[in-house]
KEKE-3310 file (N, C-alpha, C; in steps of 0.2 Angstrom, whole numbers, plus 5000, padded with zeros to 4 digits):
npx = (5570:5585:5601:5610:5625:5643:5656:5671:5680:5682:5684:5699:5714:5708:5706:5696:5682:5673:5655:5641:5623:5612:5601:5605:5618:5621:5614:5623:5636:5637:5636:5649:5660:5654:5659:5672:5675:5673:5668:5653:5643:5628:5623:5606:5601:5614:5628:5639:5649:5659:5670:5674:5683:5695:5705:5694:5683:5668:5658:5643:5638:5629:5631:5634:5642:5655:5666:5672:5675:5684:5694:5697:5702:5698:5689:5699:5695:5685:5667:5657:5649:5657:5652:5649:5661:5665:5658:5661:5674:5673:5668:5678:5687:5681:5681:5693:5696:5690:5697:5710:5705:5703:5715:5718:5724:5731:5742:5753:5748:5744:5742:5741:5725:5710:5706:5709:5707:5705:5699:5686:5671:5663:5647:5631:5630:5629:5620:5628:5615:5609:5594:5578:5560:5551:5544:5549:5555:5569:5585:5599:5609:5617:5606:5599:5608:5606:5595:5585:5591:5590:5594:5607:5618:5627:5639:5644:5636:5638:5650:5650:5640:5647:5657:5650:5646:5657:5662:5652:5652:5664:5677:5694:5704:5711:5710:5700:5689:5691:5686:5670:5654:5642:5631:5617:5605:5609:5599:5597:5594:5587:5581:5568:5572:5566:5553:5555:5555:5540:5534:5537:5549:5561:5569:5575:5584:5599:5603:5603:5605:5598:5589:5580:5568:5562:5565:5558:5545:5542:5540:5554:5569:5584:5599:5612:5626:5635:5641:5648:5644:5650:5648:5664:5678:5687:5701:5709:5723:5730:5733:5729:5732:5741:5746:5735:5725:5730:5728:5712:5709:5714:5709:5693:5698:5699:5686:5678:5684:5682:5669:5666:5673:5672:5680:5685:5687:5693:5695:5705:5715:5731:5735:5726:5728:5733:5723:5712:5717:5717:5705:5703:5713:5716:5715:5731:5738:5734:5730:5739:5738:5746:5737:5733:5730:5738:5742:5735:5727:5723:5714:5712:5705:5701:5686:5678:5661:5650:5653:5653:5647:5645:5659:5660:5653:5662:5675:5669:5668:5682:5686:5686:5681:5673:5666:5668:5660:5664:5661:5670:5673:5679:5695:5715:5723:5734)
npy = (6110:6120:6112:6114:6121:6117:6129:6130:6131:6125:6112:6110:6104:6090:6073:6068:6057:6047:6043:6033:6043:6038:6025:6004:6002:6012:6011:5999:6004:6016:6007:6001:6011:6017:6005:6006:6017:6032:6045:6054:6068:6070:6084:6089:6089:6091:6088:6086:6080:6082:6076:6070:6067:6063:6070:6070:6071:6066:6064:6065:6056:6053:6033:6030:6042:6041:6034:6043:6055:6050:6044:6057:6060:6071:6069:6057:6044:6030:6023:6012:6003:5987:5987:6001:6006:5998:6002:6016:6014:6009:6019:6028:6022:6023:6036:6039:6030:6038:6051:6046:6043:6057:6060:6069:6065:6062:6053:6057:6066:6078:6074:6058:6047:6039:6025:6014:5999:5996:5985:5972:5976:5967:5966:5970:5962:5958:5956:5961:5960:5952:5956:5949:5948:5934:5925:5929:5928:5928:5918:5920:5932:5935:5936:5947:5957:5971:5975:5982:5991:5993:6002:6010:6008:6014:6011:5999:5990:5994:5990:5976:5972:5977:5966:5956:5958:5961:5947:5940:5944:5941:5951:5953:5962:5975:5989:5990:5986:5994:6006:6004:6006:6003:5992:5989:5996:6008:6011:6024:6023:6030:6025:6014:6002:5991:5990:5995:5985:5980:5992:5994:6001:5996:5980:5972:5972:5976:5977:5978:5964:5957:5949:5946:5945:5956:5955:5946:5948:5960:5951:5948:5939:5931:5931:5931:5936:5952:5958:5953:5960:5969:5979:5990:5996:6010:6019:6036:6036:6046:6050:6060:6062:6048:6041:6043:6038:6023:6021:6021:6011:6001:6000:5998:5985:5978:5979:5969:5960:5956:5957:5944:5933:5922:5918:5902:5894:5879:5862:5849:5834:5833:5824:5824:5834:5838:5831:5841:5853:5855:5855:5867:5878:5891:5908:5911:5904:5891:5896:5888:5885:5877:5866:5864:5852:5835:5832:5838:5853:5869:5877:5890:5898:5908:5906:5906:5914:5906:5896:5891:5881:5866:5866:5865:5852:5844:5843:5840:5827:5824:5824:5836:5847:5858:5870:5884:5897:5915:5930:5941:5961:5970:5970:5968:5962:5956)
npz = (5685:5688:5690:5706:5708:5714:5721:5711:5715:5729:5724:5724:5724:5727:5724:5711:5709:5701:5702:5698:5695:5696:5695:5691:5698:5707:5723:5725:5721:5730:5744:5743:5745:5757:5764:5763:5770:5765:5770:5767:5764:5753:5747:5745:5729:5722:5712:5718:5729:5743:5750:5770:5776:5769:5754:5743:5732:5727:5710:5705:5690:5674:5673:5658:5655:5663:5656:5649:5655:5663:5655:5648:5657:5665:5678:5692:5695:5695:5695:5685:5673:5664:5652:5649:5648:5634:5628:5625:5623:5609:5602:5603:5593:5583:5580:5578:5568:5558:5558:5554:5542:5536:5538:5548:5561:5573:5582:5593:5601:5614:5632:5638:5634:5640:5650:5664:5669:5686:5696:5695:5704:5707:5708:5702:5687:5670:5653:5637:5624:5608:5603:5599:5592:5598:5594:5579:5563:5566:5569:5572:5574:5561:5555:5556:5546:5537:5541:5554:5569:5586:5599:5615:5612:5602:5595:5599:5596:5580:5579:5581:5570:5562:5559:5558:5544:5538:5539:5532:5518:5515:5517:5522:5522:5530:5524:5514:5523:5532:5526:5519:5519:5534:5530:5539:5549:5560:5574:5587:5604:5618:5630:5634:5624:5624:5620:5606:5594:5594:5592:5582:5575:5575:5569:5576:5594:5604:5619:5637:5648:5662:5673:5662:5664:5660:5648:5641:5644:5636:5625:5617:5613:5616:5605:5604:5611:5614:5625:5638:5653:5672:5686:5687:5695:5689:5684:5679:5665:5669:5682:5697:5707:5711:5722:5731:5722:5723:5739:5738:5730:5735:5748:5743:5738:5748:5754:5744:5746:5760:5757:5750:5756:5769:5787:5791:5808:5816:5825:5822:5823:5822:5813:5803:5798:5785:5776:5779:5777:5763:5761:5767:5760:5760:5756:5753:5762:5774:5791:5805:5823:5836:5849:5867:5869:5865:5849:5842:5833:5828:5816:5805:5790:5774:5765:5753:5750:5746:5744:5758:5765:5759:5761:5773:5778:5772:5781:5792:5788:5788:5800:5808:5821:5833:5821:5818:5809:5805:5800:5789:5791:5786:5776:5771:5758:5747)
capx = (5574:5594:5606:5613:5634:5649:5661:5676:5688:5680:5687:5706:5717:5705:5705:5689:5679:5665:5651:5634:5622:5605:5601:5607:5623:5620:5616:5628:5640:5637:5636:5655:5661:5654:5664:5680:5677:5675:5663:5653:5634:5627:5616:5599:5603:5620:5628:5645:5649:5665:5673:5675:5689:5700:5704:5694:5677:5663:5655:5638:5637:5627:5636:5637:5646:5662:5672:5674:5677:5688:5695:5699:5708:5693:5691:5705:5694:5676:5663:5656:5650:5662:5650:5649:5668:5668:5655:5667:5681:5671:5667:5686:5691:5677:5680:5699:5698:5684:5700:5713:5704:5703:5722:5719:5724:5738:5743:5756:5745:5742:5743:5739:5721:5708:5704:5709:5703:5709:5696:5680:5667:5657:5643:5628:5631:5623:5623:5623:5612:5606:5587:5573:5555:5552:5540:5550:5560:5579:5589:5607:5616:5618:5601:5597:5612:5604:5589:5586:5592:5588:5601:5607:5623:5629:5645:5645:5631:5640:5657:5644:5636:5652:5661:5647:5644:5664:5661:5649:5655:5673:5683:5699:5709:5709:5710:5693:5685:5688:5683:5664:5648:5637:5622:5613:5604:5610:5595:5599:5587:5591:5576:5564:5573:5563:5548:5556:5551:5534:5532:5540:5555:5566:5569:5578:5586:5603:5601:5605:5599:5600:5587:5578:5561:5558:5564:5552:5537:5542:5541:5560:5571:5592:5601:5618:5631:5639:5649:5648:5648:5649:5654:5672:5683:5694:5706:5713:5730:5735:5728:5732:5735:5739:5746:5728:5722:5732:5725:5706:5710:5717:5702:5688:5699:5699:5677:5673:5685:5677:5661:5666:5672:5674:5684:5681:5690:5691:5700:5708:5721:5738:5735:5722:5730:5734:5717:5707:5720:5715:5698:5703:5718:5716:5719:5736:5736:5729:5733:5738:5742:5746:5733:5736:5731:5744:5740:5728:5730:5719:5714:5710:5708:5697:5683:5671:5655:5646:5657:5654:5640:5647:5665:5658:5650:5671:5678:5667:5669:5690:5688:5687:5676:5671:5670:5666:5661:5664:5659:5675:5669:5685:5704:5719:5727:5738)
capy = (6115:6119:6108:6117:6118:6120:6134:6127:6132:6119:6105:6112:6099:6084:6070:6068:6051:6047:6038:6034:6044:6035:6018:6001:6002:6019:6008:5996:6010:6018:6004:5999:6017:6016:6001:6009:6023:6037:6048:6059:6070:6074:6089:6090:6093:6094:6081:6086:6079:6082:6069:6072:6062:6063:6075:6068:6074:6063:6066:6061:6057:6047:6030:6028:6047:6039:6031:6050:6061:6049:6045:6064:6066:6076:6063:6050:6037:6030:6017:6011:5995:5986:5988:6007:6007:5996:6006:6023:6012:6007:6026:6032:6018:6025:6041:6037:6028:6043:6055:6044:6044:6063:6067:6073:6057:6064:6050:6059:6075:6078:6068:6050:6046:6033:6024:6007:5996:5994:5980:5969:5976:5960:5968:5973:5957:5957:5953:5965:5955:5953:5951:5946:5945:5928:5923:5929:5921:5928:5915:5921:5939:5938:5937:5954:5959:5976:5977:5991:5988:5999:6001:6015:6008:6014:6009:5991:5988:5994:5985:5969:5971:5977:5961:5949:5958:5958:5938:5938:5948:5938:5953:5951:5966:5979:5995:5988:5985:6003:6012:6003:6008:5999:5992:5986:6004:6007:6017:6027:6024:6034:6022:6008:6000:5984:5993:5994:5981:5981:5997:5996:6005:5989:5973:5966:5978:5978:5980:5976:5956:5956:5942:5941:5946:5963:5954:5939:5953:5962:5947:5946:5932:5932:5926:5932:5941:5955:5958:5950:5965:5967:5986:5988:6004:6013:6026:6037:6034:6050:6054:6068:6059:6040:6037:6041:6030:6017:6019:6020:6005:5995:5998:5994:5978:5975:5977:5967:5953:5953:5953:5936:5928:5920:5917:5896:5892:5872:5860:5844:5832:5835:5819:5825:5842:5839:5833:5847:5860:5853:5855:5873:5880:5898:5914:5911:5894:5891:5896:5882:5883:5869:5867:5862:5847:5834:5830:5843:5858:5873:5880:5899:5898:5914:5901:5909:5913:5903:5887:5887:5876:5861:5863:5862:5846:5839:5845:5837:5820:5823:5824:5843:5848:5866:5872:5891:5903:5923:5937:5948:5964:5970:5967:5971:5957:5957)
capz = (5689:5685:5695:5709:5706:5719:5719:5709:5723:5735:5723:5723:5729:5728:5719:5710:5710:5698:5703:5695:5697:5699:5690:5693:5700:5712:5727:5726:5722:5738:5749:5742:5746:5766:5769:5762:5776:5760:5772:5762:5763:5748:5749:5740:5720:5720:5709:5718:5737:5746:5757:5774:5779:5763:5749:5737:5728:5723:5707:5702:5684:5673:5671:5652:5654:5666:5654:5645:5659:5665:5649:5646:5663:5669:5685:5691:5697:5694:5694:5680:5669:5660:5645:5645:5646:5631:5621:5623:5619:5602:5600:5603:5588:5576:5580:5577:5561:5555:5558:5550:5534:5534:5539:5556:5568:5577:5591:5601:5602:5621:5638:5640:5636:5640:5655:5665:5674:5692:5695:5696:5708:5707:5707:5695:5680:5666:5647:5632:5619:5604:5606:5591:5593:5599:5590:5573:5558:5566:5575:5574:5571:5554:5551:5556:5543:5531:5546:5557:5575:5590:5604:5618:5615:5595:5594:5601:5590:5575:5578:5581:5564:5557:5560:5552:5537:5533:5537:5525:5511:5516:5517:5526:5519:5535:5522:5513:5527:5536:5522:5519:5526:5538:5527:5544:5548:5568:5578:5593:5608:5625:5633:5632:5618:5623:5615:5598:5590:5595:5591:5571:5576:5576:5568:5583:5599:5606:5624:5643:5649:5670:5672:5657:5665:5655:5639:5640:5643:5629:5621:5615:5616:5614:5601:5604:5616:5613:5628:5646:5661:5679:5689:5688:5696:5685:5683:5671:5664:5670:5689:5699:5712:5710:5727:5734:5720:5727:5743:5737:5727:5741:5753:5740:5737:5756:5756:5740:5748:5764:5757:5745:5759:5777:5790:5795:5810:5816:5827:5821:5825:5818:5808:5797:5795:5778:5773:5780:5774:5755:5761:5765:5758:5763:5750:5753:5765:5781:5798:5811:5829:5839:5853:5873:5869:5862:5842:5840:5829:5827:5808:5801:5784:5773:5764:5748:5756:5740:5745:5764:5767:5757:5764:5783:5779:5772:5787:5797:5786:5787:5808:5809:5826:5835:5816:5817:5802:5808:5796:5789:5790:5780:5777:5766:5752:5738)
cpx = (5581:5595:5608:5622:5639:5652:5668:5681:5686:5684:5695:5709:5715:5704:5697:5686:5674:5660:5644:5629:5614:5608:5604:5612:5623:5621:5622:5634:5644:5638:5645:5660:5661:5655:5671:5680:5677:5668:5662:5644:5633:5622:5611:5601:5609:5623:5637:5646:5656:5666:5676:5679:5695:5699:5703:5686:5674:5658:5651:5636:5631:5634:5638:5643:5654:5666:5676:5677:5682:5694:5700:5703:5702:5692:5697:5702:5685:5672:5658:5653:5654:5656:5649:5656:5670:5663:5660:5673:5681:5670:5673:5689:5686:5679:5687:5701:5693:5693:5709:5712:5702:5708:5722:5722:5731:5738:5747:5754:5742:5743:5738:5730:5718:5708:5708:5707:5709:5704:5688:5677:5663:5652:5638:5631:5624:5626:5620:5623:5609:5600:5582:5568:5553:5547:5542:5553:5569:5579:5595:5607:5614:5611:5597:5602:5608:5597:5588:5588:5592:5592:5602:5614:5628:5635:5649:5643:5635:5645:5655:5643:5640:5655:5656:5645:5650:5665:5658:5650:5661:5681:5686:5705:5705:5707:5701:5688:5685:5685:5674:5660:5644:5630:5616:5612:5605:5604:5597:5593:5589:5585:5571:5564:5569:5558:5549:5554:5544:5531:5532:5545:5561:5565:5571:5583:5594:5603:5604:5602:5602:5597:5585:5570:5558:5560:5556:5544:5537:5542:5546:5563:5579:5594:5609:5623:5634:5644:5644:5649:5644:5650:5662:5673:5687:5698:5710:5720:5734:5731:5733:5734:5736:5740:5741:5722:5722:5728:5717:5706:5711:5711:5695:5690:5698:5691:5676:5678:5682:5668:5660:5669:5673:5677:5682:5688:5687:5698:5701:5714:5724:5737:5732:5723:5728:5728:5716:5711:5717:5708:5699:5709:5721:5718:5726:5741:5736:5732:5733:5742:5738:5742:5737:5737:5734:5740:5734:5730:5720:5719:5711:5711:5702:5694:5680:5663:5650:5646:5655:5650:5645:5655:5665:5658:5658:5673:5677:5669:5674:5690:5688:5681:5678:5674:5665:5667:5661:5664:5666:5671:5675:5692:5706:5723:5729:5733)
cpy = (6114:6116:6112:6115:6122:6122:6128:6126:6128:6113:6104:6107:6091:6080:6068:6062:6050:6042:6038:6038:6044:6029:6010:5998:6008:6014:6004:5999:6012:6014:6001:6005:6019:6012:6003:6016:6030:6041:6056:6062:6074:6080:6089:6092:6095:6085:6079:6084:6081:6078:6073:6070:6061:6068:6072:6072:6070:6066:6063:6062:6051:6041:6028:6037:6045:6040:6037:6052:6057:6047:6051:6067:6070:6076:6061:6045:6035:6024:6016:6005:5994:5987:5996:6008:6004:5999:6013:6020:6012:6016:6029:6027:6021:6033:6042:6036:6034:6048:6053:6045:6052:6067:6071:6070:6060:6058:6051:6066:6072:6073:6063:6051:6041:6032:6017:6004:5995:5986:5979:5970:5972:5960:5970:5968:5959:5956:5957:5961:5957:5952:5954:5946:5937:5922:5924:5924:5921:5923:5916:5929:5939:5940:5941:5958:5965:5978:5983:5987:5993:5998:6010:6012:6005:6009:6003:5989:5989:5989:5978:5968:5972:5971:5956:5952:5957:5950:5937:5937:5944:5942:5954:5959:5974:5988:5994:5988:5992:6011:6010:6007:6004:5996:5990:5995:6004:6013:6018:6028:6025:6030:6018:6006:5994:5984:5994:5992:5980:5986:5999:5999:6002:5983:5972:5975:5972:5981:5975:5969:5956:5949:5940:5942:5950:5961:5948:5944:5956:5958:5943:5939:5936:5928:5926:5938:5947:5956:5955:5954:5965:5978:5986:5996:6004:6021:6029:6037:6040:6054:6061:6068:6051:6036:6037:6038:6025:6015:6018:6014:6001:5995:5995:5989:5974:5972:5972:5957:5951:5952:5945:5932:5926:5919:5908:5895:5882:5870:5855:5842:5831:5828:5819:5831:5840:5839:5838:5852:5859:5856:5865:5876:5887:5903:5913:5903:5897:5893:5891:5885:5878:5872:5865:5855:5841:5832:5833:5850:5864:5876:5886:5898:5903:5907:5907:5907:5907:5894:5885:5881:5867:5859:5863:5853:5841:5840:5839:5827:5818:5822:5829:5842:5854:5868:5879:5894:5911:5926:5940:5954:5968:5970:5970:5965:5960:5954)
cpz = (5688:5691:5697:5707:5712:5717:5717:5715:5728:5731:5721:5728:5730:5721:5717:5707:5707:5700:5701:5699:5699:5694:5696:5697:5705:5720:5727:5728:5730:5744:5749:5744:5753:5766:5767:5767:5771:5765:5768:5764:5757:5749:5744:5732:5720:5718:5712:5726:5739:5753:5762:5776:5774:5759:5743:5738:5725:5719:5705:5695:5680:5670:5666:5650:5656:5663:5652:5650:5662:5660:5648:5652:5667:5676:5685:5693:5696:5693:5690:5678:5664:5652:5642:5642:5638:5625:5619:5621:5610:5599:5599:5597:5582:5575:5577:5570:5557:5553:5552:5542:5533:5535:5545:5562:5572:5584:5595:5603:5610:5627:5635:5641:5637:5647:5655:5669:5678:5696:5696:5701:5711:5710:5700:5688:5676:5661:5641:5627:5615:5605:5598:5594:5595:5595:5580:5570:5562:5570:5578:5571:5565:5550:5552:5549:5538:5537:5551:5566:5579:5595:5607:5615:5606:5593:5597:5594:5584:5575:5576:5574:5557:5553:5559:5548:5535:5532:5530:5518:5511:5516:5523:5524:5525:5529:5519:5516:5533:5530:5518:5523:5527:5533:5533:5547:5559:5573:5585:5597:5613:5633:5634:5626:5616:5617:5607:5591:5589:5590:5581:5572:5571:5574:5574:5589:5601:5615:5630:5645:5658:5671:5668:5657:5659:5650:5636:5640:5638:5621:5614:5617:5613:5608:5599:5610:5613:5617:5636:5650:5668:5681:5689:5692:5691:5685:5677:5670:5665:5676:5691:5704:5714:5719:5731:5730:5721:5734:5743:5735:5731:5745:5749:5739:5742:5756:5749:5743:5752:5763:5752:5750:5768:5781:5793:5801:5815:5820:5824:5822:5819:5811:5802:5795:5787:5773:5774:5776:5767:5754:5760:5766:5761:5757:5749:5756:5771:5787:5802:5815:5833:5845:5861:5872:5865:5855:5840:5836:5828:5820:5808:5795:5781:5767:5757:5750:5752:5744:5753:5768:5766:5760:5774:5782:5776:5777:5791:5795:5788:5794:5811:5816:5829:5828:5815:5811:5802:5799:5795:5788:5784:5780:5772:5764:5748:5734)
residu = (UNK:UNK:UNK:UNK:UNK:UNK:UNK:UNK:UNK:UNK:UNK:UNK:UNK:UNK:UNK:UNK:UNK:UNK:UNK:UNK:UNK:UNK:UNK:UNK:UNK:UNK:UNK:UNK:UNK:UNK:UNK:UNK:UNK:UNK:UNK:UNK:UNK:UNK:UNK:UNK:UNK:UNK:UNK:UNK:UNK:UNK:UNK:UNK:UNK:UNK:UNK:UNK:UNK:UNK:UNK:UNK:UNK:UNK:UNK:UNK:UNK:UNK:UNK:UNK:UNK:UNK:UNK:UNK:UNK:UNK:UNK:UNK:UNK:UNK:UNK:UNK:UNK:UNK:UNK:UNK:UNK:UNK:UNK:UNK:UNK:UNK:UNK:UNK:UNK:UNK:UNK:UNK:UNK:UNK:UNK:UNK:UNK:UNK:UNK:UNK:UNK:UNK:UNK:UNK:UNK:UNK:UNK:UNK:UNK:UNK:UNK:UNK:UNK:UNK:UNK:UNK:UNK:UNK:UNK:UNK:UNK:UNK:UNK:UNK:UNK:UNK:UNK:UNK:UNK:UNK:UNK:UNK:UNK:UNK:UNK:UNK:UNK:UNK:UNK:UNK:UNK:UNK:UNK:UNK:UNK:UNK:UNK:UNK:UNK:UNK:UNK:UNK:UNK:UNK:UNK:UNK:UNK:UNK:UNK:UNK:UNK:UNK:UNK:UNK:UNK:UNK:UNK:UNK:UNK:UNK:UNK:UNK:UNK:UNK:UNK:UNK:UNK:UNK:UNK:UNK:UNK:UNK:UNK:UNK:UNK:UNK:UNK:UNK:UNK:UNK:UNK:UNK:UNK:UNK:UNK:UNK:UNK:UNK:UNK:UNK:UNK:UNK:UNK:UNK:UNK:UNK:UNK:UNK:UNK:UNK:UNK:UNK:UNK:UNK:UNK:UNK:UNK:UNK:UNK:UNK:UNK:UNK:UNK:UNK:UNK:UNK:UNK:UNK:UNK:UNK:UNK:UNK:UNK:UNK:UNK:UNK:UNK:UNK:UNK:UNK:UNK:UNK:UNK:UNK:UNK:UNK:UNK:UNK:UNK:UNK:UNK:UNK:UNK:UNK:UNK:UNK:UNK:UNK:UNK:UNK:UNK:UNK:UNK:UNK:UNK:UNK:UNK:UNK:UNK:UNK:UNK:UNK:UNK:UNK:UNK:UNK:UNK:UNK:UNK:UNK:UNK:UNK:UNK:UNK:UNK:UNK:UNK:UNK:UNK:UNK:UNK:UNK:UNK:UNK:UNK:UNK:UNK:UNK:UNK:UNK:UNK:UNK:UNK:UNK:UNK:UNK:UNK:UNK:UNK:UNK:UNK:UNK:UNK:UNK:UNK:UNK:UNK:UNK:UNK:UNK:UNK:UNK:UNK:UNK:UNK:UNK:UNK:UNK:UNK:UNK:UNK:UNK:UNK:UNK)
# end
């Protein structure tokens, strides 16, 4: 069935906001979104939502599209993983060197493209990998080099395979090396890359590692990183409205603090300030006020929620007592 589309003239005036638009990073998405106060109802099959409380326009896309339409100015802001961002970046460099050696590369043609990062969602980790049958002869990278290799994600993949065949070969001369061809054959797979190898498709895949379950069933193993990612926000280098980028940016920084950390507050006598404070420093440093009682002091310091367990039980060692943990539910930091 076609996708329902909104009248253009609805999204006049708004800044428009990319966000995935199913997959692993969807929930997460949205729940970082309702704590920044972005009130929004999507209607059935419409990939386009309009915020109710702001003049912005949520756009539901897939996530390996973002970095492009933000890239190109098309949006000004969007949610992403840092591995699609840096497959389109490998795309915009081939695509790049593809037009230099034909004479066309113009770099001051048009506005500012390309995207940035505004920051770490820390959310959705994961690791794009080399992965091997497990049971095969590969151990490392190179020793796929001339093999066929299956991947959603072409243009990592090649730079990857680019970058140990020039080892091999030992060319060092940048001209040499952008005018070769690939001899490792790069297949393009839009879905169950694991299946691959199995299948005969694929020597070895290229592919997303979260836990590690669905490789080990498909009877893969890693034998190499290509890139380390998480969700990031970004913006493109040429918004349409940055001073309400700034502010969308400043309330996601607010919810992704409160949710990494918490509020401890604690009594202790003035004597053992100093230790305690070391125990908890604070984002910036601790709050103390002096209590009724004489050589007492009261502490507020924002904890990492990872950390709190272990830094109750110093506390308690140093002389800390009545040691409360309260929930932020959100805030605003540098």
């Amino acid at each position: 069935m076609a996708q329902e589309l909104m009248p253009l003239g609805s999204l006049e005036g708004r800044l428009l906001f990319a966000v995935p638009k199913k997959g692993r990073l969807l929930q997460a998405a949205l729940n970082i979104l309702e704590g920044a106060d972005i009130q929004f109802k999507r209607e059935n099959r419409l990939d386009i939502a309009l915020v109710k409380n702001l003049p912005i326009a949520l756009v539901f896309l897939p996530a390996a599209d973002i970095p492009t339409f933000v890239g190109e100015g098309r949006v000004d802001l969007g949610i992403t993983g840092y591995d699609q961002v840096q497959e389109h970046d490998a795309g915009t460099r081939a695509l790049a060197r593809a037009r230099r050696m034909s004479n066309e590369w113009d770099p001051n043609r048009g506005k500012p493209h390309g995207c940035e990062t505004v920051l770490d969602l820390g959310f959705g980790a994961c690791r794009l990998q080399v992965q091997v049958p497990a049971k095969g002869e590969y151990a490392e990278g190179k020793d796929l080099i001339g093999k066929n290799i299956g991947t959603s994600f072409v243009h990592l993949a090649h730079e990857y395979f680019t970058r140990l065949e020039l080892e091999q070969e030992g060319i060092t001369d940048p001209v040499r090396a952008e005018g070769r061809k690939l001899r490792t054959k790069i297949i393009e797979l839009s879905g169950s890359v694991e299946a691959a190898c199995a299948l005969g498709v694929a020597d070895g895949i290229v592919d997303l590692v979260e836990s590690g379950e669905t490789m080990k069933a498909a009877g893969l193993k890693a034998i190499d990183t290509v890139v380390e990612t998480s969700a990031i926000l970004i913006k493109s280098k040429a918004p349409s409205n940055p001073s309400l980028v700034e502010l969308i940016a400043s309330r996601i920084r607010g919810v992704i603090t409160a949710q990494r950390f918490v509020l401890c507050q604690y009594n202790v006598p003035r004597a053992k300030l100093a230790e305690a404070t070391r125990v908890t420093p604070g984002k910036r440093a601790a709050t103390v006020t002096a209590l009724d009682e004489e050589g007492w002091v009261a502490v507020s310091a924002m904890v990492e929620t990872k950390r709190i367990a272990p830094v109750m039980d110093e506390l308690v060692q140093v002389g800390a007592t009545d040691i409360l943990v309260l929930d932020i539910h959100n805030t605003r930091s540098s």
